[in-house]
C-alpha positions as CSV (number, residue, x, y, z in Angstrom):
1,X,91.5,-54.8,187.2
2,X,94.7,-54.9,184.9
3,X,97.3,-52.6,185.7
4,X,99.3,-52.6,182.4
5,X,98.9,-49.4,180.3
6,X,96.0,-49.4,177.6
7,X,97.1,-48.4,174.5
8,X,94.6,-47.7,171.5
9,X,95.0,-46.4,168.4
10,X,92.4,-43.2,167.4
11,X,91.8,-41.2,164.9
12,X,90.8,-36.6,165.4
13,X,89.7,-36.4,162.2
14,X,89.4,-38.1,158.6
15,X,91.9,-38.9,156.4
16,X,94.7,-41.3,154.7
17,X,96.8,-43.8,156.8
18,X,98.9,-40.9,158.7
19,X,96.0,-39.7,160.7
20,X,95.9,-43.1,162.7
21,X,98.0,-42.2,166.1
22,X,98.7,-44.3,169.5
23,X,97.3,-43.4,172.5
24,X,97.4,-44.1,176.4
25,X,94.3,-44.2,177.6
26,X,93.0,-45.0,181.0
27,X,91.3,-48.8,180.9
28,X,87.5,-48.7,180.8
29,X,85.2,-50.3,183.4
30,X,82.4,-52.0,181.7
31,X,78.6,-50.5,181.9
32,X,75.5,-52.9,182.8
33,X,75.5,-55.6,180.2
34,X,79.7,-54.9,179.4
35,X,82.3,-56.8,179.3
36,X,86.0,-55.6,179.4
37,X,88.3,-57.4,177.2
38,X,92.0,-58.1,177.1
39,X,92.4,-58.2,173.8
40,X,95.6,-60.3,172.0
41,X,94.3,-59.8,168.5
42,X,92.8,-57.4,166.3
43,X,91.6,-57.8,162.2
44,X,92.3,-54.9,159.9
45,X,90.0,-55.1,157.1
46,X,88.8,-52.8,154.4
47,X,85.7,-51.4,156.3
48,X,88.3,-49.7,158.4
49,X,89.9,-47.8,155.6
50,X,86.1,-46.6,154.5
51,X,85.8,-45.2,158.4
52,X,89.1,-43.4,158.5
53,X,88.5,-42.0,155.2
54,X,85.3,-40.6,155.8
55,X,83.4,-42.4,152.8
56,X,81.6,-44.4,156.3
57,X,80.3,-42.0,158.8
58,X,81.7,-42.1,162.4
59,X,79.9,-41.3,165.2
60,X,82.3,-39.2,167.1
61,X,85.8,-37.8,167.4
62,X,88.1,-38.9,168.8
63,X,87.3,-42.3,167.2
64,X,89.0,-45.7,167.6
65,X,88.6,-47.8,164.4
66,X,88.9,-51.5,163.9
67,X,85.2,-53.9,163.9
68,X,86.7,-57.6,164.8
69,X,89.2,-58.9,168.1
70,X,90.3,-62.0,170.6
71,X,91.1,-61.9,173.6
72,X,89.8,-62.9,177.2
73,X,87.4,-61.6,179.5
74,X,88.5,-59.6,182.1
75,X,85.4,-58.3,184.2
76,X,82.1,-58.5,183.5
77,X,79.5,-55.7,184.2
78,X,76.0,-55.3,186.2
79,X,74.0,-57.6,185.0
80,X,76.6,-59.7,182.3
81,X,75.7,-64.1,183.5
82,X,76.6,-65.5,180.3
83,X,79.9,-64.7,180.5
84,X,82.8,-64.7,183.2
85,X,86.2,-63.7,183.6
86,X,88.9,-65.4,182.2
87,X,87.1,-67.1,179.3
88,X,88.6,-66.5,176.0
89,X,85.9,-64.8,173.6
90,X,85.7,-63.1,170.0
91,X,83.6,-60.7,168.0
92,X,82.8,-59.0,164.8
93,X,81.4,-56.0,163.8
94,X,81.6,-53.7,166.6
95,X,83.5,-50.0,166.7
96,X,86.4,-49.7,168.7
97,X,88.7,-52.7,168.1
98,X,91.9,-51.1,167.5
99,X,92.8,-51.0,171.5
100,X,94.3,-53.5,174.3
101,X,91.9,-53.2,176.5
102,X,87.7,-52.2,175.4
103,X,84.6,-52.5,176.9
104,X,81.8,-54.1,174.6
105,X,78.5,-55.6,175.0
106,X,78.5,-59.4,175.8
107,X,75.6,-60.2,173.5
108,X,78.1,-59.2,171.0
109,X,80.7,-61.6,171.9
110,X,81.3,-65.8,171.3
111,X,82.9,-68.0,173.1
112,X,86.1,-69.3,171.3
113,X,86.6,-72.9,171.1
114,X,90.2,-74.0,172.8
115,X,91.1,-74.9,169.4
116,X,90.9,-71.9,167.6
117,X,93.6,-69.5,168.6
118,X,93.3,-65.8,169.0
119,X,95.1,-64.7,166.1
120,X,93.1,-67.3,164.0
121,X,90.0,-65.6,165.2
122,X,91.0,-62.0,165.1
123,X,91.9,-63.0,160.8
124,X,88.6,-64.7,160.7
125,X,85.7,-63.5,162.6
126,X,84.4,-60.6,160.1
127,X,85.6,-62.3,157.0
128,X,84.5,-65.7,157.8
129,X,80.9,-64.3,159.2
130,X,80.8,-62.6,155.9
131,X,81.3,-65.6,153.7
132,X,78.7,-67.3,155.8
133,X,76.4,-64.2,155.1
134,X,77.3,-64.1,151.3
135,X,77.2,-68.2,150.5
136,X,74.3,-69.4,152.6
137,X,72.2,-66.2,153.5
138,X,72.4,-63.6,150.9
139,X,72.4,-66.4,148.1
140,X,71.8,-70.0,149.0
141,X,75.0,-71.7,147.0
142,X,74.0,-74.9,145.9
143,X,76.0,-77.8,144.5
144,X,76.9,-77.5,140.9
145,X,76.6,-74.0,141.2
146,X,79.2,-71.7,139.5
147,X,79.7,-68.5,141.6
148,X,82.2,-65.6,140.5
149,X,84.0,-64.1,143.2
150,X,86.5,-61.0,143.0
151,X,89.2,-60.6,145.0
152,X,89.4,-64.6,145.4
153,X,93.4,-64.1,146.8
154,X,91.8,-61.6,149.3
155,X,90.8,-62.7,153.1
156,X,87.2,-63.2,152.5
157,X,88.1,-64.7,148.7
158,X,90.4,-67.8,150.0
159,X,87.7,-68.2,152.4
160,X,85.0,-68.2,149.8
161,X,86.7,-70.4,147.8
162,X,87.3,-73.0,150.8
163,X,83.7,-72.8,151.8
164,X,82.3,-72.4,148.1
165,X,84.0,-75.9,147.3
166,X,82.7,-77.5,150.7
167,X,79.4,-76.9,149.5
168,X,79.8,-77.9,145.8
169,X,80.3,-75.0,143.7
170,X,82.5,-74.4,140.9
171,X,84.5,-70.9,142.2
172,X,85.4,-68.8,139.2
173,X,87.5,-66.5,140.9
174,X,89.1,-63.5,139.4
175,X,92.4,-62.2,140.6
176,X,95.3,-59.4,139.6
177,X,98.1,-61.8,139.5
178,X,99.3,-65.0,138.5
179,X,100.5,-65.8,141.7
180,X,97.4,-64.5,143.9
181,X,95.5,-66.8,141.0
182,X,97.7,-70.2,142.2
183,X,96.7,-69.3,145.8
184,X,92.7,-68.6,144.6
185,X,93.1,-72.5,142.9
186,X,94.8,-73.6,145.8
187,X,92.2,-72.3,147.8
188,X,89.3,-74.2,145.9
189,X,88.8,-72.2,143.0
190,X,87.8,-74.4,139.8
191,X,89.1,-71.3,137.2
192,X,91.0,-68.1,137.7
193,X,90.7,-65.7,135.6
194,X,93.4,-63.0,135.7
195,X,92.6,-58.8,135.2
196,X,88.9,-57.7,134.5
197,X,89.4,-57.3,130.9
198,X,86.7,-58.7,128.5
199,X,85.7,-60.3,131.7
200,X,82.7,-61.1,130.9
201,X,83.9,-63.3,127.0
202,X,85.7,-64.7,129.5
203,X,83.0,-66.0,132.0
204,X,80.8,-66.9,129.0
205,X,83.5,-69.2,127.4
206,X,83.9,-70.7,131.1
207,X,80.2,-72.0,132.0
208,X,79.4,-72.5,127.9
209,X,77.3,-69.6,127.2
210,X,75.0,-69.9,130.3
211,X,76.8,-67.2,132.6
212,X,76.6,-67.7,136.4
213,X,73.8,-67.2,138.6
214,X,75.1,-65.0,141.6
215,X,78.4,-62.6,141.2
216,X,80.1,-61.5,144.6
217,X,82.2,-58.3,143.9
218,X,84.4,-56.1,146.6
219,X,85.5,-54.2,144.0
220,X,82.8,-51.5,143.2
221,X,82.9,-48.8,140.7
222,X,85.5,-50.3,138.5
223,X,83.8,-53.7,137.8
224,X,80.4,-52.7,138.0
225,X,79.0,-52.7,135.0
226,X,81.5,-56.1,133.9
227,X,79.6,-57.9,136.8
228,X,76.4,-57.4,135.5
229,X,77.1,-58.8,132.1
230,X,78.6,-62.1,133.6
231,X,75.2,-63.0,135.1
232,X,72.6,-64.8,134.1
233,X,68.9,-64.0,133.6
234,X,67.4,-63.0,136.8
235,X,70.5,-63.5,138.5
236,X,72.1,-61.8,141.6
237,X,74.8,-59.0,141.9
238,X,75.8,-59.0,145.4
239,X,77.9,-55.8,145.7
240,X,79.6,-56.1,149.3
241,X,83.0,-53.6,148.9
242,X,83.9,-50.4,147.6
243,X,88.1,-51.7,147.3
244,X,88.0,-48.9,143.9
245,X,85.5,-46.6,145.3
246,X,81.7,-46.9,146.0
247,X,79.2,-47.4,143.0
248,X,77.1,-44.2,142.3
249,X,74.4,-43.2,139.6
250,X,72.9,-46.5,138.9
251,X,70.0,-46.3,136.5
252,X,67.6,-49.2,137.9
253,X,66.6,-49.8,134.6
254,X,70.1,-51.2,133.5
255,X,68.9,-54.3,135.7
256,X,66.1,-54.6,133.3
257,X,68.1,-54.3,130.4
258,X,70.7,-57.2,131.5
259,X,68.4,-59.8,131.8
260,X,65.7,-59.5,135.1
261,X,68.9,-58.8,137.1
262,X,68.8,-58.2,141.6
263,X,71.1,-56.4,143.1
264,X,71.8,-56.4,146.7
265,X,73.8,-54.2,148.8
266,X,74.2,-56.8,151.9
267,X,75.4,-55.3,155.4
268,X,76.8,-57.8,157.8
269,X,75.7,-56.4,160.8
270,X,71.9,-56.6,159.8
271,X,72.4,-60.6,159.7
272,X,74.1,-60.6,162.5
273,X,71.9,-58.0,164.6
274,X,69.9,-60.7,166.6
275,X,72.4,-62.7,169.1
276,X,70.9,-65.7,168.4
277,X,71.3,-65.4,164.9
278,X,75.0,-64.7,165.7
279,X,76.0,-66.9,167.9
280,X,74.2,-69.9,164.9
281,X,76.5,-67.6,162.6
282,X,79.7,-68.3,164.8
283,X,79.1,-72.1,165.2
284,X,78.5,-72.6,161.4
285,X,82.1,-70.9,161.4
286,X,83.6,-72.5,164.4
287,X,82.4,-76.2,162.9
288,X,84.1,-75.7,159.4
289,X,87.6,-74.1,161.0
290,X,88.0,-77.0,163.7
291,X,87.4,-79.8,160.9
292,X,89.8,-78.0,158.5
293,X,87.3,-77.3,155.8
294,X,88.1,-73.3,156.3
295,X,91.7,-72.9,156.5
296,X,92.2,-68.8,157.4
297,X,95.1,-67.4,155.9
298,X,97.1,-65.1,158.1
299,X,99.4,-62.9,155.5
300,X,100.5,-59.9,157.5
301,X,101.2,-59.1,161.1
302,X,101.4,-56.1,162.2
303,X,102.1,-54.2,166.2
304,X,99.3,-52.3,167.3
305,X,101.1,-49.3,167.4
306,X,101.5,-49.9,163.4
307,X,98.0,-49.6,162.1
308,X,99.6,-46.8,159.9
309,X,101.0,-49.3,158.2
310,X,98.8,-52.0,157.8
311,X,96.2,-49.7,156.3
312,X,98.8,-48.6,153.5
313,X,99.3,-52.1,153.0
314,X,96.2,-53.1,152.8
315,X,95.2,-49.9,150.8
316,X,98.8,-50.9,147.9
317,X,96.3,-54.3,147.5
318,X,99.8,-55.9,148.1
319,X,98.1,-58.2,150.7
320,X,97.2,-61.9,150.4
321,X,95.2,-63.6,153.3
322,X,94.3,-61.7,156.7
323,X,96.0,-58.9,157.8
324,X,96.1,-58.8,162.5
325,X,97.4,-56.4,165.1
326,X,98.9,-58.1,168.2
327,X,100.3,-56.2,171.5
């Protein structure tokens, strides 16, 4: 067992960024079907923020946020064969990431292919499972197709675009700046637009009148109601983020009224539940980052002791890429 000192990052109580505090806890021994991890990387992402704010419910306090890591095995627990010490594995969507050392359940882990480093990983795991969720589960993107994506500077936005223009799509992304719209075209992105205003003239001058068939927006309250007028007739709006607070008071009839429209809510963790389903998850990943199709985006590093800070960074929407603790 590891000797160095564990030191995790928890939270007593809800609140903004100055409410996330180090601490030194003892390093846990892993239960029947646990593993303990060393872990060298950890992804901040906007799910995090929801937690320590309260608008996502914790299940206790003291709570240690932080749903995606890399590192290696360390022991293995009662019962654990699929795993052994020493072999370098990653994760996504499991409570408790913001710590050097944590125990989780090895049905939740993947093993990490030598050429994917940890840091790589830890900027990747939730994001890319996410795109994989969004582009080929939620809505099956075919070629041709002409997708709008929000936020398409953002970590899961570059990656959309990469993956959207490996399958064929035409990525109409929509960004705040000029300079977070060269990085969306640089990305794969076939249009940029820049702002949400008249959005949806916009989108309707882009495809020729015919609007697109599936919207992904992180965004929430604020661009609502503009993502439902860039769709189609019986298109999708696939509302996955809450980056300008969660959508509330939604007449179901307004779906009617814009043409047919769905509208999903999509949860990673229920396409991931099953660890077969996330293990073909991971490989579809894995594939596509060693042929250089996905090319993650690392923009901010940050100590683990300075999780403060990387959620008010991430919180300014100052951010481009992936934002990582490393020890």
């Amino acid at each position: 067992m590891a000797s160095e000192p564990n030191i995790a990052i928890q939270i007593q109580t809800t609140g903004g960024p100055d409410v996330l505090q180090p601490e030194r806890l003892p390093i846990p021994t892993p239960a029947k079907g646990e593993v303990l991890l060393r872990q060298e990387a950890m992804g901040v992402n906007f799910i995090d923020t929801y937690f320590r704010s309260g608008l996502y419910k914790l299940p206790a306090f003291p709570a240690t946020l932080g749903m995606e890591g890399a590192g290696v095995v360390e022991a293995v627990g009662e019962g654990v064969t699929s795993l052994l010490p020493g072999m370098r594995v990653a994760y996504a969507g499991v409570l408790g990431g913001y710590a050097h050392y944590r125990t989780i359940a090895a049905d939740r882990l993947v093993v990490l292919p030598e050429g994917i480093s940890f840091e790589t990983a830890a900027g990747v795991m939730l994001r890319g499972l996410s795109v994989h969720m969004l582009l080929r589960q939620v809505y099956d993107v075919k070629k041709g197709d002409p997708i709008l994506v929000y936020a398409a500077a953002g970590g899961v936005g570059q990656l959309m675009c990469q993956w959207g223009r490996h399958l064929g799509a035409r990525v109409i992304g929509v960004t705040s700046t000029p300079e977070k719209a060269e990085l969306a075209k640089s990305c794969g992105a076939s249009d940029v637009l820049i702002g949400t205003d008249n959005l949806p003239d916009r989108v309707r001058d882009l495809t020729g009148g015919s609007m697109v068939p599936v919207v992904y927006d992180s965004i929430g309250r604020d661009t609502f109601e503009a993502s439902l007028n860039c769709l189609a007739p019986r298109g999708l709006m696939v509302s996955y983020g809450n980056a300008s607070g969660p959508v509330t008071g939604l007449d179901v009839g307004t779906l009617g009224a814009h043409g047919s429209l769905y509208l999903t809510r999509p949860s990673l963790m229920t396409y991931i539940a099953n660890p077969a389903e996330l293990q073909t998850s991971a490989k579809a990943l894995f594939a596509l980052l060693e042929r250089g199709v996905l090319k993650p985006s690392i923009g901010q590093r940050f100590n683990l002791k300075e999780a403060a800070k990387a959620h008010e960074a991430l919180e300014s929407r100052q951010t481009t890429g992936s934002t990582i603790l490393v020890v």
